[in-house]
Each structure stands twice: as structure tokens, then as C-alpha cells.
KOLMIZA-566526 format. One record per residue (C-alpha): residue in three letters; x negated, y negated, z negated. Coordinates in steps of 0.02 Angstrom, whole numbers, plus 50000, padded with zeros to 5 digits. Layout:
<atoms>
AlaXYZ/...
</atoms>
This chain:
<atoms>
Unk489794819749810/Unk488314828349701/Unk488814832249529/Unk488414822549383/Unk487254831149285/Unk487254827149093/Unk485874830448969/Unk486164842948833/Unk486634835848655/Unk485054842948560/Unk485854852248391/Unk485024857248239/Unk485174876648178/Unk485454875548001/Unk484894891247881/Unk485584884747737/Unk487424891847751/Unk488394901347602/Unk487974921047597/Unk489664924347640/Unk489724915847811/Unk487894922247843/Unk488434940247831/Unk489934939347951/Unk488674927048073/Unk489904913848068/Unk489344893948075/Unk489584886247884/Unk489844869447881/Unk489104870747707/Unk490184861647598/Unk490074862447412/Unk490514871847314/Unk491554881347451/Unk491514880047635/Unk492844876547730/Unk492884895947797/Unk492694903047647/Unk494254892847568/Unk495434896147703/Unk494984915547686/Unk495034915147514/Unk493214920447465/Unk491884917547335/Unk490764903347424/Unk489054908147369/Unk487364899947424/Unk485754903447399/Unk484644894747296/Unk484004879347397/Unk482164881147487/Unk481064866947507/Unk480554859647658/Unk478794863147728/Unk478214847647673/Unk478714851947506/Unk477844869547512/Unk476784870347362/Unk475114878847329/Unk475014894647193/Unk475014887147020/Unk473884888846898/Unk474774902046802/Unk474904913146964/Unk472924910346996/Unk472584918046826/Unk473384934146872/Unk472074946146941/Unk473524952547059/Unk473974937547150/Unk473184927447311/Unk472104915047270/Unk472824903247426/Unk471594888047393/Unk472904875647414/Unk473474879047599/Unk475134875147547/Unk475784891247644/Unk477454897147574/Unk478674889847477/Unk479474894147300/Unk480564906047328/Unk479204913947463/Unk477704915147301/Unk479024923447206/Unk479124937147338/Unk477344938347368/Unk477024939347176/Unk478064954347159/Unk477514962147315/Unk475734962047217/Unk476084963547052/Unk477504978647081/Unk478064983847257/Unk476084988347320/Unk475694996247146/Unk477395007947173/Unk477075012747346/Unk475165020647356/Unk474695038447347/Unk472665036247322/Unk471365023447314/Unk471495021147489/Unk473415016047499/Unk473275003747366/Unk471704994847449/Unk472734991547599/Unk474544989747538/Unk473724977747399/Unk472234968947461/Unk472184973047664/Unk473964969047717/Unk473864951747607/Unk472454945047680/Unk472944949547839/Unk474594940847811/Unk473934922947778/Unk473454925147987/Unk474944931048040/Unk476824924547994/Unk477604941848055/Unk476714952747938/Unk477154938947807/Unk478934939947840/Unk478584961447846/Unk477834958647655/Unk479234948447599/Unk480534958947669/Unk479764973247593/Unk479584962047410/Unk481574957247426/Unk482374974847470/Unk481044981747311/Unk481804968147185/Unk483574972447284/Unk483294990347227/Unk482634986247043/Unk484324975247001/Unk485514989747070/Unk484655003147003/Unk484774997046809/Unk485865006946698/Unk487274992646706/Unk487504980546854/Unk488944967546830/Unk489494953846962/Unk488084942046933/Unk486724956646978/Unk487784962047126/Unk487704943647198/Unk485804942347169/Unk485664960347249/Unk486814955947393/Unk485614938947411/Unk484134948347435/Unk484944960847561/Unk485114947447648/Unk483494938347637/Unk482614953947678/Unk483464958147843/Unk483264939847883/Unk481364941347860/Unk481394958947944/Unk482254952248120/Unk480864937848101/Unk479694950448098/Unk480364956348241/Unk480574943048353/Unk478724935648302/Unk477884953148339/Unk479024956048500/Unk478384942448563/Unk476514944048510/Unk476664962548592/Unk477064953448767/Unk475164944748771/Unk474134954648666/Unk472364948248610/Unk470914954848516/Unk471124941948349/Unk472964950148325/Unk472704969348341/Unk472464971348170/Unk473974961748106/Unk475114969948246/Unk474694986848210/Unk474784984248019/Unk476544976148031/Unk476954995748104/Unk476905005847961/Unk477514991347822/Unk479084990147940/Unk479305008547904/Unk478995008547747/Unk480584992247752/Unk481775003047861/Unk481595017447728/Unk481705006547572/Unk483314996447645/Unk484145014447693/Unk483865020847525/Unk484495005947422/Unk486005006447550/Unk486435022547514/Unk486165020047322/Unk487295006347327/Unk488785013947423/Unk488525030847293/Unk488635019247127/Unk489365003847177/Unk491285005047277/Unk491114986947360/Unk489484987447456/Unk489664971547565/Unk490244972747756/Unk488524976347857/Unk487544984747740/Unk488445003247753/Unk487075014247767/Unk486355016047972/Unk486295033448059/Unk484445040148065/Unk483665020148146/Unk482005025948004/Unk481575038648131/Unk481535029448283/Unk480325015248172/Unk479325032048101/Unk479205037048278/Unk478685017248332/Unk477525017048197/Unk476465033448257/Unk476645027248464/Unk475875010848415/Unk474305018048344/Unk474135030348505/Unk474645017548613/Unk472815006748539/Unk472055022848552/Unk472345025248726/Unk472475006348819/Unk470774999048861/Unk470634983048795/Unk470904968148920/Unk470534950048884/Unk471954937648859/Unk472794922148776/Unk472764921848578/Unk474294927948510/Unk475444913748451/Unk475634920248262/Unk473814914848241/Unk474024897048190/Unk474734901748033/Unk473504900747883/Unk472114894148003/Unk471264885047852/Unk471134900447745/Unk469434907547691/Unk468694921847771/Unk469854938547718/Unk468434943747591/Unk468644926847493/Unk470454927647509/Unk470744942347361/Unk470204956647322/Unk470754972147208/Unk470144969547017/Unk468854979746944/Unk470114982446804/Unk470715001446797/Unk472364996146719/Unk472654982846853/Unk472214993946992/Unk473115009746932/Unk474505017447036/Unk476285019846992/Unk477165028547131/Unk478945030947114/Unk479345042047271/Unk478235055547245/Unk478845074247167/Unk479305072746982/Unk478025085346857/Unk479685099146827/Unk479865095547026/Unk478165102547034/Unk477945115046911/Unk479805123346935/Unk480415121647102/Unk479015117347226/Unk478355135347191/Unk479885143547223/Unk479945135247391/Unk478315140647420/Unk478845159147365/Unk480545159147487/Unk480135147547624/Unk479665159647748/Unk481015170047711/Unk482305154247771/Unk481175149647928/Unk481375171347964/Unk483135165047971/Unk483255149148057/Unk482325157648205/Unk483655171748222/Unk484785161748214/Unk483795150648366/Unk483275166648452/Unk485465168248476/Unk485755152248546/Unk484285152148670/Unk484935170348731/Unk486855163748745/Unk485935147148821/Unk484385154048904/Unk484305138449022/Unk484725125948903/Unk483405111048887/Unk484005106348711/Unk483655126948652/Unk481955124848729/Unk481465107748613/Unk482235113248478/Unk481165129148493/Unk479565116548505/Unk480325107448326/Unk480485123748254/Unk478615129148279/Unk478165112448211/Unk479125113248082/Unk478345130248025/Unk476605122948043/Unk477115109547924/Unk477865120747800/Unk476305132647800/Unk475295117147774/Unk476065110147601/Unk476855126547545/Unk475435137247539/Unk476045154447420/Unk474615150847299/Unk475245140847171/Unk473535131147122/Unk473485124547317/Unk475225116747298/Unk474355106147157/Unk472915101847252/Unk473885097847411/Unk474995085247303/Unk473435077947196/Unk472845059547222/Unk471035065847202/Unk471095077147364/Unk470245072447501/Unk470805068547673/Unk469955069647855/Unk469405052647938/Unk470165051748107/Unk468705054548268/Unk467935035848322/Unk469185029948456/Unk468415029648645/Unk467395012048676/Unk468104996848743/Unk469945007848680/Unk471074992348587/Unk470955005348423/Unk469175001848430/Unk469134984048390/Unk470344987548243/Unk469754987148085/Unk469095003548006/Unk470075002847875/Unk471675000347950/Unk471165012548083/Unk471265027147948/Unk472665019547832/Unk473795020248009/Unk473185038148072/Unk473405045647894/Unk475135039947866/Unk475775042248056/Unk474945061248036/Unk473925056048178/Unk472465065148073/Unk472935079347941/Unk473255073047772/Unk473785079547624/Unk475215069747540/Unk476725081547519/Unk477845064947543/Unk477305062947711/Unk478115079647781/Unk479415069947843/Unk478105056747959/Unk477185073548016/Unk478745080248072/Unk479645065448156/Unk477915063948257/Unk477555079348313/Unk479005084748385/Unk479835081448575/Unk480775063448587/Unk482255073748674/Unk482325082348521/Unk482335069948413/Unk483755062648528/Unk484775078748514/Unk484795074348320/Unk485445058148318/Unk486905061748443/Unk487305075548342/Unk487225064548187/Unk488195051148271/Unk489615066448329/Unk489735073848155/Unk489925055148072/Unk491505054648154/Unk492815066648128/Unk493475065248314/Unk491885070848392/Unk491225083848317/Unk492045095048434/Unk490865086848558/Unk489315093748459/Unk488615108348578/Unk487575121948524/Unk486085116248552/Unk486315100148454/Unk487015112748308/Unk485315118848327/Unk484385103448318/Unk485335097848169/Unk484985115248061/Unk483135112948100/Unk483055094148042/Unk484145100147892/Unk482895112647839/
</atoms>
């Protein structure tokens, strides 16, 4: 007898579920004002405020139009409400907090935007970035009660919704790569770094001030330097592939009726609007008290960390693990000698906004970098250290990229070991030895 074959019953995935049963990934069957699963466990039934439907998404208003920091959008009727809300901050705050120089701030505030309105996963990248920035605002004030821990909680969880979108949209883009989306792929690299930091930090600042940081969001072992390291393979993977033609990249339907990029917006010629306010940098007594007495003692501690590495590789002289480590350590001095030059007046300089920076060599013809914008081309090499650059907050990104993957890997396990009071009898010697180098 053959089998009866029956049609599937086509279902409808909802996103409109209370934050509780969206954290634990459980189906809500969205009853007001408390779902079933949340009554039966007991639990505050919260929702999110309700989105549109794309029919309903509306065009930036008026009032937005006026502001010299927001996307004119020309009535494409791209993202909804609570989407302009997102974008408005990311323009109006999150790019202004982020740059180091003129350069950042052109493409954090005027590049990456008009690149977005082509491409839904560096969207999503920008609003994710927007969410976990207003996320870090509300917890940071000098008193958070119940109704800011909800709203920050909310936005956790809008931003890691956006960032899996992300994701998934440039995962798949990656597969069939064409010419019209290099630029937005390789952009959506170094904004999903910047995320991965910017969630870690507000994670950690959230289980240091706050005791009932929701389940899911306890801060993650070390993922920011596997995206740092992501980030600075992307831009030498360009570098190196020769472009082939392909099929267009399925992101690039979104915003199709937008004006050229140069239309789109651009930074004002107002110094006030344009000036920088980044919040990440070294503090003035950080620079005028302490930076120079790193720069007076830090050879003295790398003197140190090498006998103490010169030990190990002589009780371990065939140990891989010695040898990277070894390769970190060299890189590490490098580094150091770079930023914390002994004369005090090149500290200053190294760590000014006004210093200048190398341009990265043309990349090779016909190379996929090569069809990449020019000013994304040196925005990604200067803040992957693919080309030297000054910033003393991007130690860390020259560090991550220039040493071994294995070592790198002999971190994290040691990381993961020492996170867990059970294993860290497993940590060996030479992962001791990774971890006291990535500590300095």
C-alpha cells in the first residue's frame, strides 16, 4: 500500500510574545495581560511595546527632517516607529560617542547610514548597536528602579534579536557574494565588533551594580575576540580573493528607491553638530598621571614576563603552546613600544585626534578590496590594525590580530578552565602562560 502523504499545515511565527517567554525561547500564546506560561510560573508578563505592520511603516516626520543629524529617507517608508527611534539615537548619540577623528565620525555617522538603507543586515547591525547604547545609558544613571530595569532588559533583548538578524542576513549574503554588496558586508564587520564589545560591557556593568541580571545575559567568556579577530580576516580575506562575477546578493532589495548615497545625508557643516564626544577613550588624570608611569615601568614588567616565559619554554622546550605564546609575547612588546614611548610629549601625540595616520597600500587589481569603497577601505584597515594607527584604544584590535589563532585558542580554554573552579587544575603551563601575557 503506498503511504498517504499529507500536506503540511502552514503556521505563522509570531514575534510579538511577552519578554519573559522570549528570553527562555519558549512559544507565548500572548495573552493579555499575562500569558498563560507566565501565570502558571508565576512571573511578571511583560510585552513590548506593539510594532506596526510594514504597511503601516511610516516615513521620518517632519520634526526628525529638521534635525541636521537624522536621514532624510524621502518617504520610502523603510522602518517603523520604534526602528526611527533607534536610528535617531544611533545619529544623534551612539555615532557621536564612538569616533576617535574626523575620519571615524564620517563613516560611523554618514557612511554606515547610507549604506544601511541598501542593506537590511547592516540596518539591523545599526540598530543593535542604537539599542545596547540606550541599554547602557538607562543602567548606567545614578538610580535605576524596576521600571528602568524592564526598559533595559527590553532593549537587551531587541538588540540581540537584531544582532542574530544580522547574522543570518550576512551569513547568507557571504555564501554568493557580488560586487553591489562588498561594501555593506565588509562594513557590517567592524560595527558587529563594535556590538559584541558594547553588549559585553553593559553585561558586565549590570551583573557588578545590579544583583538580578536576567537569565541569558551573564556576561560571555572572551566571544569579542573571536568577532575582533572576524572583523580583521574579513578585510584580508577582500584583500586577497580575486573578484569573481555572481548573483546579486539578496539584502539588496531593501531601500531600492532611495537616492543615490550622496543625496541620502551627509555630515553638517556645523562644528557643534559634528563634534566628537567619545566616551571610551583615556580620561585627562588617566593621561597626565598614570599613562606616563606606564610608559616609565613597562619595560621593566615585559623584562619579567619573558623570564618568567624563558622558564616554561626550558621546563617545556617542545611545547607548541610555549612556542605561540613566545610569538604573542614579541607582539605584544611591539605594541607596547608603539603607544608607550618613554617621552612623555609622544604619549600625547600618540593619543591626540589631530595625529595623523598612514593610508593602507592600493589593494592588487581585480582583488574584491579593490572595488570597495575608499573610504571604507581605510576606516576597516585602521581599526583592524591592518595599517599602523595611532589610537591608544585600539591596542587591544592590534593585539588580538597579530598574534597566532592557536594562541588565541590557548586563552580562551584557559579562560573557560579558570571560570570554573573544577578545572582549573586542568590549566597546563603553557595556557598559564598564555593567560599572563593576555593579562599584561
Amino acid at each position: 500500500m503506498e503511504p498517504e502523504y499529507r500536506t503540511r499545515r502552514p503556521h505563522k511565527k509570531s514575534r510579538n510574545g511577552c519578554l519573559p517567554c522570549k528570553q527562555r525561547r519558549k512559544k507565548c500564546d500572548e495573552r493579555r495581560p499575562c500569558c498563560t506560561r507566565c501565570a502558571d510560573r508565576d512571573l511578571k508578563c511583560r510585552y513590548q511595546s506593539r510594532q506596526p505592520q510594514r504597511e503601516d511603516w511610516l516615513p521620518v516626520s517632519p520634526a526628525l527632517s529638521r534635525s541636521p543629524s537624522v536621514l532624510s529617507i524621502h518617504g520610502t517608508g523603510s522602518l517603523n516607529a520604534e526602528e526611527l527611534e533607534l536610528l535617531r539615537h544611533y545619529l544623534t548619540h551612539t555615532s557621536r560617542a564612538i569616533p576617535y577623528d574626523d575620519d571615524d565620525l564620517y563613516a560611523l555617522q554618514e557612511g554606515f547610514p547610507n549604506l544601511a538603507f541598501r542593506s537590511r543586515a547592516l540596518m539591523n547591525s545599526i540598530l543593535a548597536l542604537a539599542a545596547i547604547c540606550k541599554c547602557h545609558d538607562i543602567i548606567s544613571q545614578p538610580t535605576v528602579d524596576e521600571r528602568h530595569r524592564d526598559e533595559a532588559h527590553a532593549l537587551l533583548l531587541i538588540a540581540e534579536d537584531r544582532h542574530r538578524e544580522s547574522l543570518r542576513r550576512t551569513q547568507n549574503d557571504i555564501s554568493n557574494l557580488h560586487r553591489e554588496c562588498y561594501d555593506a558586508t565588509l562594513a557590517n564587520a567592524p560595527l558587529m565588533v563594535l556590538y559584541i564589545l558594547a553588549n559585553h560591557s553593559v553585561r558586565i556593568q549590570w551583573a557588578g551594580t545590579m544583583p538580578d541580571i536576567p537569565t541569558g545575559f551573564v556576561p560571555t567568556q572572551l566571544q569579542w575576540v573571536s568577532l575582533i579577530r572576524a572583523a580583521h580576516l574579513a578585510y584580508n580575506g577582500m584583500l586577497n580573493d580575486i573578484d569573481q562575477p555572481c548573483e546579486p546578493c539578496s539584502d539588496t532589495n531593501f531601500g531600492e528607491s532611495i537616492p543615490p548615497a550622496s543625496h541620502l545625508y551627509q555630515l553638517s557643516p556645523d562644528p557643534i553638530i559634528r563634534v566628537t564626544s567619545p566616551e571610551d577613550g583615556p580620561m585627562k588624570p588617566t593621561r597626565d598621571l598614570f599613562l606616563p608611569i606606564l610608559a616609565a615601568t613597562f619595560q621593566a614588567a615585559i623584562k619579567g614576563l619573558r623570564m618568567r616565559a624563558e622558564v616554561k619554554r626550558a621546563e617545556m622546550p617542545t611545547d607548541p603552546g610555549i612556542a605561540f605564546s613566545f610569538v604573542a609575547l614579541r607582539a605584544f612588546e611591539a605594541i607596547a613600544d608603539e603607544v608607550l614611548h618613554t617621552n612623555t610629549n609622544a604619549i600625547h601625540s600618540k593619543l591626540s585626534p589631530s595625529s595623523s595616520h598612514s593610508s593602507p597600500a592600493p589593494p592588487p587589481p581585480r582583488s574584491r578590496l579593490s572595488y570597495v569603497s575608499p573610504w571604507l577601505r581605510n576606516y576597516i584597515a585602521r581599526v583592524t590594525m591592518a595599517t599602523p594607527t595611532r589610537p591608544f584604544r585600539r591596542t587591544i584590535t592590534a593585539f588580538v590580530n597579530r598574534v597566532p589563532a592557536e594562541y588565541l585558542t590557548l586563552v580562551q580554554t584557559s579562560v573557560e578552565h579558570l571560570s570554573d573552579c573544577r578545572a582549573v587544575e586542568r590549566v597546563v603551563a603553557s595556557e598559564g602562560l598564555a593567560v599572563d601575557i593576555f593579562a599584561q
